[in-house]
N, C-alpha and C positions, 0 to 999 in steps of 0.2 A: 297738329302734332300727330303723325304714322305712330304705327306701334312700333318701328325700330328707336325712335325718340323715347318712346315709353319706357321701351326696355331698357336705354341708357339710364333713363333717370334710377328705373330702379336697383340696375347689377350695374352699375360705374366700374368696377373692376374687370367685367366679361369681355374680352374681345371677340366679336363676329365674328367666322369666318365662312363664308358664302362658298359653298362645294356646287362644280358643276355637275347639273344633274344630264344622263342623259334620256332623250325621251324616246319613247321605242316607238315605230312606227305602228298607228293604230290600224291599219289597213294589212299587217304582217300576220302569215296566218302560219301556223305551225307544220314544218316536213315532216314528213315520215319515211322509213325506206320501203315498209312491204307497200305495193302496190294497191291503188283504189281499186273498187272491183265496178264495173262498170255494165249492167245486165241491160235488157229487153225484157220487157215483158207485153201483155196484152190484159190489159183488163176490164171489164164489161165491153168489151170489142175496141178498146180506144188503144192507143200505143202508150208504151210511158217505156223512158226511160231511169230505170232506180245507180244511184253510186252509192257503193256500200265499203266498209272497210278502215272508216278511217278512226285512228285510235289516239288521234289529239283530244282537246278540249271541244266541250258541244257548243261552246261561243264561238269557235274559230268555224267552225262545221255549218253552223247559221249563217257566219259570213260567207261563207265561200257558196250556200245556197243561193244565197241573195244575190252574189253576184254574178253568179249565172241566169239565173233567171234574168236577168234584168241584160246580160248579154244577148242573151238568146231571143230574148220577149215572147218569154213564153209561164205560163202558170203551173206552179209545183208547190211543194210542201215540205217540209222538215218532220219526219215523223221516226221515232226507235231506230235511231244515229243512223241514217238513211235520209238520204235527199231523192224527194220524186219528181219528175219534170215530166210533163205531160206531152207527148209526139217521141219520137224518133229521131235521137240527136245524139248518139253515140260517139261517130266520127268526129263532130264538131267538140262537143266536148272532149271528148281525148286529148284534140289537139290544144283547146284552152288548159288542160290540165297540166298535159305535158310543158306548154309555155310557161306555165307556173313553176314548173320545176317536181312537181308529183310523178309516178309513176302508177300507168294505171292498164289493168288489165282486162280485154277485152270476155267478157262471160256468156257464151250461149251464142247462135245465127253468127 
Protein backbone atom coordinates (compact mmCIF):
# COMPACT_ATOMS: atom_id res chain seq x y z
CA UNK A 1 0.00 0.00 0.00
CA UNK A 2 1.83 3.72 -1.54
CA UNK A 3 0.76 6.50 0.22
CA UNK A 4 -1.77 7.57 -2.71
CA UNK A 5 -3.79 4.26 -1.26
CA UNK A 6 -3.36 5.78 2.02
CA UNK A 7 -4.73 8.89 1.26
CA UNK A 8 -7.73 7.36 -0.38
CA UNK A 9 -8.46 5.52 2.67
CA UNK A 10 -8.35 8.41 4.60
CA UNK A 11 -10.13 11.68 2.37
CA UNK A 12 -12.56 9.15 0.12
CA UNK A 13 -14.09 12.29 -1.01
CA UNK A 14 -10.66 14.09 -2.50
CA UNK A 15 -9.97 13.84 -5.93
CA UNK A 16 -6.31 13.93 -7.08
CA UNK A 17 -5.27 16.00 -9.56
CA UNK A 18 -1.73 15.48 -10.74
CA UNK A 19 -0.43 19.12 -12.22
CA UNK A 20 2.47 19.01 -14.71
CA UNK A 21 5.20 20.31 -13.15
CA UNK A 22 7.89 21.86 -15.27
CA UNK A 23 11.66 21.24 -14.47
CA UNK A 24 14.10 23.92 -15.20
CA UNK A 25 17.24 23.00 -16.60
CA UNK A 26 19.88 22.59 -13.79
CA UNK A 27 22.69 23.51 -15.92
CA UNK A 28 20.77 27.00 -16.93
CA UNK A 29 22.66 29.88 -15.53
CA UNK A 30 21.13 33.36 -15.35
CA UNK A 31 21.55 36.43 -18.56
CA UNK A 32 22.40 39.45 -17.87
CA UNK A 33 22.48 42.62 -20.35
CA UNK A 34 25.61 44.81 -18.97
CA UNK A 35 28.48 43.03 -20.11
CA UNK A 36 31.15 40.51 -18.11
CA UNK A 37 34.17 42.42 -17.58
CA UNK A 38 36.92 40.47 -18.58
CA UNK A 39 40.60 41.77 -17.15
CA UNK A 40 44.37 40.66 -17.12
CA UNK A 41 46.24 40.92 -14.66
CA UNK A 42 49.78 39.74 -13.40
CA UNK A 43 50.24 38.64 -10.02
CA UNK A 44 53.42 37.34 -8.05
CA UNK A 45 54.76 37.36 -11.82
CA UNK A 46 52.16 34.58 -12.83
CA UNK A 47 49.13 35.65 -15.48
CA UNK A 48 45.61 35.30 -14.26
CA UNK A 49 42.98 36.09 -15.88
CA UNK A 50 39.85 37.79 -13.43
CA UNK A 51 35.71 37.96 -14.91
CA UNK A 52 34.15 40.27 -12.91
CA UNK A 53 30.67 41.94 -13.28
CA UNK A 54 28.28 39.54 -13.09
CA UNK A 55 24.94 40.48 -10.98
CA UNK A 56 22.97 37.06 -11.08
CA UNK A 57 23.01 34.70 -8.23
CA UNK A 58 26.57 33.50 -6.73
CA UNK A 59 25.34 29.69 -7.42
CA UNK A 60 24.81 30.39 -10.98
CA UNK A 61 28.50 32.33 -10.93
CA UNK A 62 30.08 29.08 -9.20
CA UNK A 63 28.63 27.16 -11.98
CA UNK A 64 29.83 28.99 -14.82
CA UNK A 65 33.41 28.91 -12.89
CA UNK A 66 33.45 25.40 -12.89
CA UNK A 67 32.84 25.22 -16.09
CA UNK A 68 35.23 27.00 -17.38
CA UNK A 69 37.78 25.81 -15.70
CA UNK A 70 37.10 22.51 -16.44
CA UNK A 71 36.91 23.71 -20.38
CA UNK A 72 39.86 25.25 -20.28
CA UNK A 73 41.82 22.71 -17.71
CA UNK A 74 43.19 25.03 -16.02
CA UNK A 75 43.03 26.09 -11.99
CA UNK A 76 41.12 29.18 -10.53
CA UNK A 77 38.89 30.11 -7.79
CA UNK A 78 35.74 31.76 -6.97
CA UNK A 79 36.59 34.59 -4.57
CA UNK A 80 34.29 38.28 -3.97
CA UNK A 81 31.84 37.54 -7.00
CA UNK A 82 34.94 37.27 -9.21
CA UNK A 83 36.09 34.19 -11.01
CA UNK A 84 40.08 33.85 -11.22
CA UNK A 85 41.61 31.44 -13.79
CA UNK A 86 45.20 31.18 -13.63
CA UNK A 87 47.22 31.98 -17.42
CA UNK A 88 46.03 34.11 -20.05
CA UNK A 89 42.76 32.99 -21.58
CA UNK A 90 40.97 36.00 -22.39
CA UNK A 91 40.39 35.44 -26.11
CA UNK A 92 39.22 31.86 -25.50
CA UNK A 93 37.01 32.73 -22.82
CA UNK A 94 35.27 35.67 -24.49
CA UNK A 95 34.38 33.42 -27.13
CA UNK A 96 33.00 30.49 -24.61
CA UNK A 97 31.15 33.39 -23.06
CA UNK A 98 29.94 34.99 -25.94
CA UNK A 99 28.51 31.33 -27.12
CA UNK A 100 26.76 31.41 -24.01
CA UNK A 101 24.90 34.11 -24.99
CA UNK A 102 26.71 36.75 -22.30
CA UNK A 103 28.31 39.87 -23.35
CA UNK A 104 31.41 40.48 -22.26
CA UNK A 105 33.93 43.16 -22.24
CA UNK A 106 37.40 43.21 -22.97
CA UNK A 107 39.42 45.38 -19.74
CA UNK A 108 43.02 46.49 -20.10
CA UNK A 109 46.10 45.11 -23.01
Amino acid sequence: MDLQDQLKNLFPEHEFKEEPTQKADPNAIWMQEDPLLCKYEKRKGKPITIIDGYTGATEDFKKLAKELKTKLSVGGSFKDDKIILQGDFRDTIMELLKEKGFKVKRVGG
